[in-house]
MARBA-3410 file (N, C-alpha, C, O; in Angstrom, 1 decimal):
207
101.4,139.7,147.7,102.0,138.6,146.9,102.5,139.2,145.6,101.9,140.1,145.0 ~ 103.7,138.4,145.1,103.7,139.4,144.2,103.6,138.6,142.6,103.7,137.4,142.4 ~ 103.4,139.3,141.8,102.8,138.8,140.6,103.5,137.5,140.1,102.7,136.8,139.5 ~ 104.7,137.0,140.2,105.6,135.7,139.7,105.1,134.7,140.4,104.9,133.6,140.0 ~ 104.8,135.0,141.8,103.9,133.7,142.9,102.7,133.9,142.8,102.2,132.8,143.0
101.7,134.8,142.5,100.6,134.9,142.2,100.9,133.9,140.8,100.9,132.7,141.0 ~ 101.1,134.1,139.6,100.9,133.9,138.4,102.1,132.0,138.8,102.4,131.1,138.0 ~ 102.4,132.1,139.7,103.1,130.6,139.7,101.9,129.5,140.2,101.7,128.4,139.8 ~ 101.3,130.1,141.0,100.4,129.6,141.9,99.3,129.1,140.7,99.3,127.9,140.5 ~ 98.7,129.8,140.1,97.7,129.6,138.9,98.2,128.7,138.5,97.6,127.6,138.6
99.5,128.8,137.9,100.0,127.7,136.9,99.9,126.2,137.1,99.6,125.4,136.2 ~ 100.3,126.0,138.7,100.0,125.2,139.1,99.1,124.2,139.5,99.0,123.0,139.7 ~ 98.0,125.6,139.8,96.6,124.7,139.7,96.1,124.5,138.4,95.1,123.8,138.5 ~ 96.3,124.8,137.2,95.8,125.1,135.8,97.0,123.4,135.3,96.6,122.6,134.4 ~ 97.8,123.4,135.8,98.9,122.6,135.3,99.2,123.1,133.8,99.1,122.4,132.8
99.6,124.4,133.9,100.6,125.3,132.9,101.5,125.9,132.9,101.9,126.4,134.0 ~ 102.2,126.1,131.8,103.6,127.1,132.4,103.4,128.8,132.7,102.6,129.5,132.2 ~ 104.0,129.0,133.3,103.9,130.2,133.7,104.1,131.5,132.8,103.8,132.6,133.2 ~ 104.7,131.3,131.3,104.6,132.1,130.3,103.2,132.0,129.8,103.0,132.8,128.9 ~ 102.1,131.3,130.2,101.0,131.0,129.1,99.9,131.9,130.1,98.7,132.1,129.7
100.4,132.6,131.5,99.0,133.4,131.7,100.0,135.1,132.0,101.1,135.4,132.3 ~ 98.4,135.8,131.6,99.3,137.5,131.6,97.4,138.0,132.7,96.3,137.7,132.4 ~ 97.9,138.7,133.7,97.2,139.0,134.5,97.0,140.5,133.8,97.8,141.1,133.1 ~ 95.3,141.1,134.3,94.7,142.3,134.1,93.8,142.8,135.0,93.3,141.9,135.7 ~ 93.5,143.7,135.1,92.9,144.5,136.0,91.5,143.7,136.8,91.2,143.5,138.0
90.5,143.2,134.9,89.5,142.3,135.6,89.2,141.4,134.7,90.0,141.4,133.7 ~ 88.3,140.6,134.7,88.1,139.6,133.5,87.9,140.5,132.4,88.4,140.2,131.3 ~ 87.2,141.5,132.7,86.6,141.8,131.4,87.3,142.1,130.9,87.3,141.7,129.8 ~ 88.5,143.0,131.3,89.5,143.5,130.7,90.2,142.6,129.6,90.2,142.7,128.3 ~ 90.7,141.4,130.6,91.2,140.3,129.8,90.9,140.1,128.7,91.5,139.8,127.7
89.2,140.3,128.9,88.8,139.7,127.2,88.3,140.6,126.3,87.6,140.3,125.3 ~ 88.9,141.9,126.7,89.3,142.6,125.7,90.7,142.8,124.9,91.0,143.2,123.7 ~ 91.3,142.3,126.1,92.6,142.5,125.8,92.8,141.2,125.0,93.7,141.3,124.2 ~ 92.1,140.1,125.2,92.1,138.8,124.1,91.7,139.1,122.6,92.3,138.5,121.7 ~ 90.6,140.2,122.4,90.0,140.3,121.4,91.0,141.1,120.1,91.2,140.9,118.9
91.4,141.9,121.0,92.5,142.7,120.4,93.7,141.8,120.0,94.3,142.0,118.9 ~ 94.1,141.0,120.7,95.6,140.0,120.4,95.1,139.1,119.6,96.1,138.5,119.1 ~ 93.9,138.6,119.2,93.2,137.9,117.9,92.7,138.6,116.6,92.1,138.1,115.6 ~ 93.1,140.1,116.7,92.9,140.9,115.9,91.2,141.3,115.4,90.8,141.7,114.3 ~ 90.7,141.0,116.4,89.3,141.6,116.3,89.1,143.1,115.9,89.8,143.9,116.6
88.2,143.9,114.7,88.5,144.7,113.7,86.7,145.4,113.7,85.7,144.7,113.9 ~ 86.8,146.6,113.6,85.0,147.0,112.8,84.5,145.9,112.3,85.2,145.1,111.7 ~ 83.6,145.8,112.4,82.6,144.9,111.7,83.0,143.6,112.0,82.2,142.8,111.5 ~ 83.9,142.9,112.6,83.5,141.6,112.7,82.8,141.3,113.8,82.5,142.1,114.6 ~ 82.5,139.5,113.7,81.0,139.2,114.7,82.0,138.3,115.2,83.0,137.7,114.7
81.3,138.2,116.7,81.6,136.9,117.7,80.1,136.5,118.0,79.0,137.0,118.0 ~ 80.6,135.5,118.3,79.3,134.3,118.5,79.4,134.1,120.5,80.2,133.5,121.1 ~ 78.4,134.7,121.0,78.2,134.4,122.6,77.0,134.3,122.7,76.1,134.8,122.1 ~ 77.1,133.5,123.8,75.9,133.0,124.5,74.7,134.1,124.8,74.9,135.2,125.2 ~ 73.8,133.7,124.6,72.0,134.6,124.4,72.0,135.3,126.2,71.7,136.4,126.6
72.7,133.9,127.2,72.5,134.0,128.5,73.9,133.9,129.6,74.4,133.0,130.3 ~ 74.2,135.7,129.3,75.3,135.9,129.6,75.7,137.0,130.3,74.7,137.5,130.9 ~ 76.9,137.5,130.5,77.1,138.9,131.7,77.4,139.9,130.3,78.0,139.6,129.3 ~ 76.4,141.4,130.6,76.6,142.6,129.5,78.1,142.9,129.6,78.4,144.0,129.2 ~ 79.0,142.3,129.9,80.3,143.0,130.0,81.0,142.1,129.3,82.2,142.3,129.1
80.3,140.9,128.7,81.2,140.1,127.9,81.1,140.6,125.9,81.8,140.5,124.9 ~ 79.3,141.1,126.4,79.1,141.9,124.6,79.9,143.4,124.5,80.3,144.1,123.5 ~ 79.9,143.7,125.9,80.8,145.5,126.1,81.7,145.1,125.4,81.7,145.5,124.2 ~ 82.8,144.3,125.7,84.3,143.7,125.4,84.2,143.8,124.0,85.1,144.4,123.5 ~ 83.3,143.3,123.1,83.3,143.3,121.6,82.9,144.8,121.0,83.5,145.5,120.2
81.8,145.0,121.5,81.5,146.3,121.0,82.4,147.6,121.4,82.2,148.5,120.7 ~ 83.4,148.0,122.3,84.1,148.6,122.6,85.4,148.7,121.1,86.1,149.7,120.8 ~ 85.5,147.5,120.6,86.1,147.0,119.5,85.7,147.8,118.2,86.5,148.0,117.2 ~ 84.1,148.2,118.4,83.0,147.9,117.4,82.7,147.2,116.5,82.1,147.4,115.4 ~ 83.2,145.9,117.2,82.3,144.3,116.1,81.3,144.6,117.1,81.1,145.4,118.0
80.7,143.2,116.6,78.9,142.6,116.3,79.1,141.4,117.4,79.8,140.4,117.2 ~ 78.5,141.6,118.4,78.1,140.2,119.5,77.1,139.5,118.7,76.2,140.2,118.2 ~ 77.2,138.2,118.5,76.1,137.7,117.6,75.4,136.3,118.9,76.0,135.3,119.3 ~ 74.2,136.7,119.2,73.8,136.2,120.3,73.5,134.5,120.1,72.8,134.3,119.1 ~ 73.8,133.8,120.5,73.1,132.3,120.7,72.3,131.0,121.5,72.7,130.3,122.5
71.0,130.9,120.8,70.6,130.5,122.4,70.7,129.4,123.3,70.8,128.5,122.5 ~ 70.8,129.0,124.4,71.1,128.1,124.9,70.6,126.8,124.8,70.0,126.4,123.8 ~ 70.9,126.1,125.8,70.3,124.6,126.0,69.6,125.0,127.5,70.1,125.4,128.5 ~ 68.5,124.7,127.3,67.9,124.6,128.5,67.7,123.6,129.4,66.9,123.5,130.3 ~ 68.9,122.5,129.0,69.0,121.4,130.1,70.2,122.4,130.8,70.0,123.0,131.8
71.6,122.5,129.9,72.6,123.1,130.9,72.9,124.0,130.8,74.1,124.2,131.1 ~ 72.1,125.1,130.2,72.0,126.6,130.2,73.5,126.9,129.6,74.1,127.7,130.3 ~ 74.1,126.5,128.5,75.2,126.5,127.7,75.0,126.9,126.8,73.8,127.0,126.6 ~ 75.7,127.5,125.6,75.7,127.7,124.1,74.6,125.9,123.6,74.8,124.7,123.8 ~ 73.7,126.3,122.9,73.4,125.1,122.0,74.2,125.2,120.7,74.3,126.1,119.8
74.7,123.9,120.8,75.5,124.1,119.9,75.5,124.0,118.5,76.2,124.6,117.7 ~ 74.2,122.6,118.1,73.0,122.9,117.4,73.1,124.2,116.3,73.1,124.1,115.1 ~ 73.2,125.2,116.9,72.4,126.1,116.2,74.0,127.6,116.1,74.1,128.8,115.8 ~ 74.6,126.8,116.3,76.0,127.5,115.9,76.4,127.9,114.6,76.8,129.0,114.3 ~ 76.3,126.6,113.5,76.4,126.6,112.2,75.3,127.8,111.5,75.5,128.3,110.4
74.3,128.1,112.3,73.3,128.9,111.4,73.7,130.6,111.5,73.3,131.5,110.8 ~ 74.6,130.5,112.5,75.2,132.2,112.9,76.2,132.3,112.2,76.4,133.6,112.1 ~ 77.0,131.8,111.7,78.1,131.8,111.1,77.9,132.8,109.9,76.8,132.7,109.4 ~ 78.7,133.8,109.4,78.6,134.7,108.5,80.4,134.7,107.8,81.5,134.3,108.3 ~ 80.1,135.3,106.5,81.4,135.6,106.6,82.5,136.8,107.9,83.7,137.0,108.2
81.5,137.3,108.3,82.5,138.3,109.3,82.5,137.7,111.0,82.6,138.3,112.0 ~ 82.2,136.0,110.6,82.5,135.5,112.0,84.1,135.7,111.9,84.9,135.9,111.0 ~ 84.1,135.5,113.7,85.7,135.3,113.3,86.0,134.6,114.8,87.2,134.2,114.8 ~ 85.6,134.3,115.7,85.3,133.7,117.0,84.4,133.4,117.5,83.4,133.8,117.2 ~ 84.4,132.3,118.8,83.2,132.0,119.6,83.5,131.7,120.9,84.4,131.0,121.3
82.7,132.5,121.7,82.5,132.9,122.9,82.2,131.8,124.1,81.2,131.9,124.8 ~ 83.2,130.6,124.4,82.6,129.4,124.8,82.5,129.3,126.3,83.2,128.6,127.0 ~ 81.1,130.2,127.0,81.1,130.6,128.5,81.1,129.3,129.4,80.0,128.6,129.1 ~ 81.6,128.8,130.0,81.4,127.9,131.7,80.2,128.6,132.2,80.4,129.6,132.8 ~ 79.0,128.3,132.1,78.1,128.6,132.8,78.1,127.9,134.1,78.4,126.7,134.3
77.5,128.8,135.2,77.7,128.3,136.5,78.7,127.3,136.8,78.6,126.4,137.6 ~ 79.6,127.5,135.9,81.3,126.8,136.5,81.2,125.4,135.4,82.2,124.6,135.2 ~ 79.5,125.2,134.7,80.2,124.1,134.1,80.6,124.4,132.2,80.0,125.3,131.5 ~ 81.6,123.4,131.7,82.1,123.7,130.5,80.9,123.5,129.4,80.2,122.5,129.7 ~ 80.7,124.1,128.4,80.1,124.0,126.9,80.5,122.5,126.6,81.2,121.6,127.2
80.0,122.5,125.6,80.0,121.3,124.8,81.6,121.8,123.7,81.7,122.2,122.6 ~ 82.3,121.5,124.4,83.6,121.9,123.8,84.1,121.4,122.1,84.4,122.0,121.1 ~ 84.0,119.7,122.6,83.9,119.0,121.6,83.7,119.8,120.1,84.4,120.4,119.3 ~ 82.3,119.4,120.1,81.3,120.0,118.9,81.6,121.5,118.9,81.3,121.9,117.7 ~ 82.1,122.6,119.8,82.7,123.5,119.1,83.4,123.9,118.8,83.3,125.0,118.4
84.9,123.1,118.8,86.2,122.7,118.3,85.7,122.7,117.1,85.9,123.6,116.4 ~ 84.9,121.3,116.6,84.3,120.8,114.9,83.9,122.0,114.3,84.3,122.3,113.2 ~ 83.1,122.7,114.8,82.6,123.8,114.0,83.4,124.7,114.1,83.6,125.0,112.9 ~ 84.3,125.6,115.1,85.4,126.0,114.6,86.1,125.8,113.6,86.0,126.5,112.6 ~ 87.2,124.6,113.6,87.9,124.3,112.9,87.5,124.0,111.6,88.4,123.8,110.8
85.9,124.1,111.1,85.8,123.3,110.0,85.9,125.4,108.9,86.3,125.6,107.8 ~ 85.2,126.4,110.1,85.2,127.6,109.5,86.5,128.3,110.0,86.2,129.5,109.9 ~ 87.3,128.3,110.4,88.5,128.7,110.7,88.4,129.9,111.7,89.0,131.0,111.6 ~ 87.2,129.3,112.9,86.8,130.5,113.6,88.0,129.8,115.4,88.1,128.7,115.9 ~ 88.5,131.4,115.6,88.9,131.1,117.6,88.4,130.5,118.3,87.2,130.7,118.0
88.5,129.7,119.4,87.2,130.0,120.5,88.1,130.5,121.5,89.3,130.2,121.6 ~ 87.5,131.1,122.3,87.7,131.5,123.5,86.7,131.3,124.4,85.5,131.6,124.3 ~ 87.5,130.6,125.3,86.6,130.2,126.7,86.5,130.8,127.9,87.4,130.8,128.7 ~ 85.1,131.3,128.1,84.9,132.5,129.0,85.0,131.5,130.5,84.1,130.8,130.8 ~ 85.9,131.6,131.2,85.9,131.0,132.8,85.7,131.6,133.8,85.8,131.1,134.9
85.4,132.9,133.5,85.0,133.9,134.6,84.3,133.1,136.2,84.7,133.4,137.3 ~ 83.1,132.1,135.9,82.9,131.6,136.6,83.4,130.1,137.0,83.1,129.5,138.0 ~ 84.5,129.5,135.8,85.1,128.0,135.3,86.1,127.8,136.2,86.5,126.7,136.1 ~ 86.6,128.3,137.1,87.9,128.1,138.0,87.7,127.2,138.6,86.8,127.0,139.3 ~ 88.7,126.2,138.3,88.6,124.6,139.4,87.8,123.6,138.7,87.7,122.5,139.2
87.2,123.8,137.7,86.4,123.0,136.7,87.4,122.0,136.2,88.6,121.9,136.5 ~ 86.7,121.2,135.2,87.5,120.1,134.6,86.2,119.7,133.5,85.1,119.4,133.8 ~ 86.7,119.7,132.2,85.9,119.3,130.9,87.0,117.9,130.2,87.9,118.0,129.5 ~ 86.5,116.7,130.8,87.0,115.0,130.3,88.5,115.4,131.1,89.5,115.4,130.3 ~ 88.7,115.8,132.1,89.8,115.4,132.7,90.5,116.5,132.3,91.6,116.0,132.6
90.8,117.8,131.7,91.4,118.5,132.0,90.7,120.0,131.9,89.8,120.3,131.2 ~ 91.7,120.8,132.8,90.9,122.1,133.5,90.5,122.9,133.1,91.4,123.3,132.4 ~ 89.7,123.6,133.1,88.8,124.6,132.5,89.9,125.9,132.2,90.4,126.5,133.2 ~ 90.1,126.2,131.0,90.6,127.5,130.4,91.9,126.8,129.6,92.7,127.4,128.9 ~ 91.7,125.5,129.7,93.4,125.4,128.7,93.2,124.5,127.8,94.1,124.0,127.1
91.9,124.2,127.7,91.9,123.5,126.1,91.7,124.9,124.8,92.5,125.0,123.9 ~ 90.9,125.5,125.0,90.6,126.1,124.0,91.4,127.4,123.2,91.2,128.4,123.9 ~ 92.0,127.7,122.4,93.0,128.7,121.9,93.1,129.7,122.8,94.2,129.9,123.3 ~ 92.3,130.4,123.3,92.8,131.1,124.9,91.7,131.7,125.6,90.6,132.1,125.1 ~ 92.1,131.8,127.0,90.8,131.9,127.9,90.8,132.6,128.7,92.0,132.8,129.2
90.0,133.4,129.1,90.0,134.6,130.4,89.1,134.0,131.6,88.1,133.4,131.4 ~ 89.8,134.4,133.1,89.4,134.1,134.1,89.4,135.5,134.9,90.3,136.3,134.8 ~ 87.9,135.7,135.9,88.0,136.9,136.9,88.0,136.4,138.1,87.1,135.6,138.3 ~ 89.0,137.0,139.3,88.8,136.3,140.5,88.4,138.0,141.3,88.9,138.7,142.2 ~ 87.2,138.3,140.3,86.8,139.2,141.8,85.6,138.6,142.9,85.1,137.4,143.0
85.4,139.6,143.6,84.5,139.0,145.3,83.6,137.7,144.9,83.7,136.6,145.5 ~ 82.6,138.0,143.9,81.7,136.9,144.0,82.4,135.7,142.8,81.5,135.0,142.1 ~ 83.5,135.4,142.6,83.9,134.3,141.9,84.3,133.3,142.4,84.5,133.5,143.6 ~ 84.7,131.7,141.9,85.3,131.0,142.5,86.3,131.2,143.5,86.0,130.8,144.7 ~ 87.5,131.8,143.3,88.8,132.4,143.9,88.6,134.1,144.0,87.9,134.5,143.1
88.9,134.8,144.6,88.8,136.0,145.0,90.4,136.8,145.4,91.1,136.7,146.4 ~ 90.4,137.6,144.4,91.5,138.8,144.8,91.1,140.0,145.0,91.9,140.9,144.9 ~ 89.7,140.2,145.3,89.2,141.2,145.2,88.8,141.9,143.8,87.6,142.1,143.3 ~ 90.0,142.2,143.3,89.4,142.7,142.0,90.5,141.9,141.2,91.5,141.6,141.9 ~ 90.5,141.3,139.7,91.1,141.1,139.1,90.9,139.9,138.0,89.8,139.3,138.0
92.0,139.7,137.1,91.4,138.4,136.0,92.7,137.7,135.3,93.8,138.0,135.5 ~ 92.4,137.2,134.8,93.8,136.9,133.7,93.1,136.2,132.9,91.9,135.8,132.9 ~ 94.4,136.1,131.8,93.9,135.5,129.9,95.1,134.3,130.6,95.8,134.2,131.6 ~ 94.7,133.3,129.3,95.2,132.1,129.4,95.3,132.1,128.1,94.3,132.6,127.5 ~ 96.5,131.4,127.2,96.8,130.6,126.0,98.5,130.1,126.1,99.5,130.5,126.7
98.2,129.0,125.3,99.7,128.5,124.8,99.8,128.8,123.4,100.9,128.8,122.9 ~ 98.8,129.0,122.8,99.6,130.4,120.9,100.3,131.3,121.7,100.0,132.3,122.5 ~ 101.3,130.7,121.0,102.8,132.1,120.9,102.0,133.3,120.2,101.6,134.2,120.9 ~ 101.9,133.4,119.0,101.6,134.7,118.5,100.9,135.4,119.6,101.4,136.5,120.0 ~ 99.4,135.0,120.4,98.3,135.5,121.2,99.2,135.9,122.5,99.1,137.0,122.8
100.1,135.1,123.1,101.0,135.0,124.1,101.4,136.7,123.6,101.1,137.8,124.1 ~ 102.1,136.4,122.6,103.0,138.1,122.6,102.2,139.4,122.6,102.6,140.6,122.9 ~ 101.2,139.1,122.3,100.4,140.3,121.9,99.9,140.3,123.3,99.8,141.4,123.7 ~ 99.6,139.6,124.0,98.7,139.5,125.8,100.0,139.9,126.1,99.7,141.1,126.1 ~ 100.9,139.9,126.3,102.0,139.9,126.7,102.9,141.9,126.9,103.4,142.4,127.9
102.7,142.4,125.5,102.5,143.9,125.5,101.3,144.5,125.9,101.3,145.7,126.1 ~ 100.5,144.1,126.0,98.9,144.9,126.5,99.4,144.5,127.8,99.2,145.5,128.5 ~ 99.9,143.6,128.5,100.0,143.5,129.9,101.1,144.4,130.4,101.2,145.0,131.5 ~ 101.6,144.3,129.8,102.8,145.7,130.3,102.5,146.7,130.0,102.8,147.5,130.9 ~ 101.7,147.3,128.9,101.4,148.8,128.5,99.9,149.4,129.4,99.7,150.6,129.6
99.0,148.4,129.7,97.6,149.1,130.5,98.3,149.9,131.6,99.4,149.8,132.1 ~ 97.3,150.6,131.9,97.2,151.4,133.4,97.6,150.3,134.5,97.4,149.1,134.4 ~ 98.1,150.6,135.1,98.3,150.0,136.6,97.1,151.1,137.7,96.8,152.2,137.5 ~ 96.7,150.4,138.5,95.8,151.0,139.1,96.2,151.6,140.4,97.0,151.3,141.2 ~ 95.3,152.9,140.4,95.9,154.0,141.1,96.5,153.7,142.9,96.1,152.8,143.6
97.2,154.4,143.2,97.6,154.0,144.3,96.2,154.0,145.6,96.2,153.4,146.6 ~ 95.2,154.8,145.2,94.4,155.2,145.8,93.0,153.6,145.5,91.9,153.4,146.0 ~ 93.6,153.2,144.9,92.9,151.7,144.0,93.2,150.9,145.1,92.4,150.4,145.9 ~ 95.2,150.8,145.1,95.6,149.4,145.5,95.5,149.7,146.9,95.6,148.6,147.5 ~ 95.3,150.8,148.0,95.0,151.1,149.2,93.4,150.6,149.4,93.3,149.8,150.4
92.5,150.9,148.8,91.2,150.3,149.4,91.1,148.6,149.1,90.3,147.7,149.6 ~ 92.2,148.5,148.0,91.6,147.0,147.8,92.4,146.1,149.4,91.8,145.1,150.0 ~ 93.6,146.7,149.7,94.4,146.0,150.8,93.6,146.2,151.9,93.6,145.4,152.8 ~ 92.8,147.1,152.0,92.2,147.4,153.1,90.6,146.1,153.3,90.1,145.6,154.3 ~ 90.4,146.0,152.2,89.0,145.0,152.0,89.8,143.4,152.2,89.4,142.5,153.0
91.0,143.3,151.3,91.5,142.0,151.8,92.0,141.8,153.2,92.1,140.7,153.7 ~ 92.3,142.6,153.7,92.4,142.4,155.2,91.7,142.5,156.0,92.1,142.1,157.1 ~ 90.1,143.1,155.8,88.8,143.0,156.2,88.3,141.7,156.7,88.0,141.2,157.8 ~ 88.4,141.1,154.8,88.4,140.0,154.9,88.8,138.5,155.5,88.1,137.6,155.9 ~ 90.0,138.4,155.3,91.1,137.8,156.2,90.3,138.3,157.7,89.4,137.6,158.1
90.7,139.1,158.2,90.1,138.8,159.5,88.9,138.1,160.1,88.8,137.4,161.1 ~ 87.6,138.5,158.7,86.2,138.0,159.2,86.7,136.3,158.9,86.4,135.5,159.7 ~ 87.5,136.0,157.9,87.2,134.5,157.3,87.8,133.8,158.5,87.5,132.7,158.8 ~ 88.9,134.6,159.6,89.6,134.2,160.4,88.8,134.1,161.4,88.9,132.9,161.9 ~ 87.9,134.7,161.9,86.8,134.7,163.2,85.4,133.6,162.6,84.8,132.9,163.5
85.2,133.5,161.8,84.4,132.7,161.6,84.2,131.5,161.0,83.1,130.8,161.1 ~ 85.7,131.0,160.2,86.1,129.9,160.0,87.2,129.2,160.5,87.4,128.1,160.1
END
């Protein structure tokens, strides 16, 4: 498939235009590659969840800012959001808003506290695919969002992810990281065809 019908296909289910997602190797990627097109710098902090995947704090520290942990709600194992205002520092500069087990954060209330400190959010959907927060879909409310569709996620391409936003500025800058990364080795894209067609056959014999 090739990437204009891959990335049309999304759009469609996301109900966006097809300039607003730039595909990467994996999620995590993405949300590095998000961090960097928000101009994430030494020393600044992002705000993520206490109960989360080590590859979402890699993504910041690879940067070398500060993951600044926060703990959940233990009704829906989400950011509390409660306790958001007390992390805030001058060297916030974003917040980490995860879909835990596919469902959305308290979006709302972290819009308010964003907007009132002039902090990003970004919404981690790695697991959010096909969600819906008050009627519309997980990854396109919030200034911009990363999704991974490898083996154990909602949707599966084997390996892979994409960023989501409608900011132009964030757009352009996702937009040169998506053209300038590695493309993966040819010895990459042979074992992955080989697993998806693994697959396809078993999903074919048994469903």
């Amino acid at each position: 498939m090739s990437k204009s019908i891959f990335s049309s296909k999304i759009a469609n289910c996301l109900n966006i235009n097809l300039q607003d997602i730039f595909l990467f190797w994996k999620g995590r990627v993405a949300l590095y590659a998000i961090l960097k097109a928000i101009g994430i710098k030494e020393g600044d902090e992002i705000i993520i969840p206490a109960f989360t995947c080590v590859v979402a704090a890699d993504s910041v520290i690879y940067l070398r800012a500060r993951p600044v942990y926060l703990d959940i709600d233990p009704m829906t194992y989400n950011m509390d959001v409660t306790q958001i205002k007390g992390k805030i520092t001058e060297k916030t500069r974003a917040i980490l808003a995860q879909n835990t087990f596919g469902l959305a954060p308290d979006l709302d209330n972290i819009f308010k506290v964003a907007s009132r400190h002039n902090l990003i959010v970004i919404e981690d959907c790695a697991h959010g695919f096909g969600g819906f927060y008050k009627g519309k879909s997980n990854g396109t409310i919030a200034d911009v969002s990363f999704f991974s569709t490898q083996w154990n996620k909602p949707f599966s391409t084997g390996l892979g992810g994409f960023a989501v936003t409608k900011n132009p500025e964030i757009a352009e800058r996702l937009r040169i990281m998506e053209r300038s990364f590695i493309r993966p080795s040819i010895r990459d894209e042979v074992i992955l065809k080989a697993l998806l067609f693994v697959k396809g056959r078993l999903n074919a014999k048994f469903y």
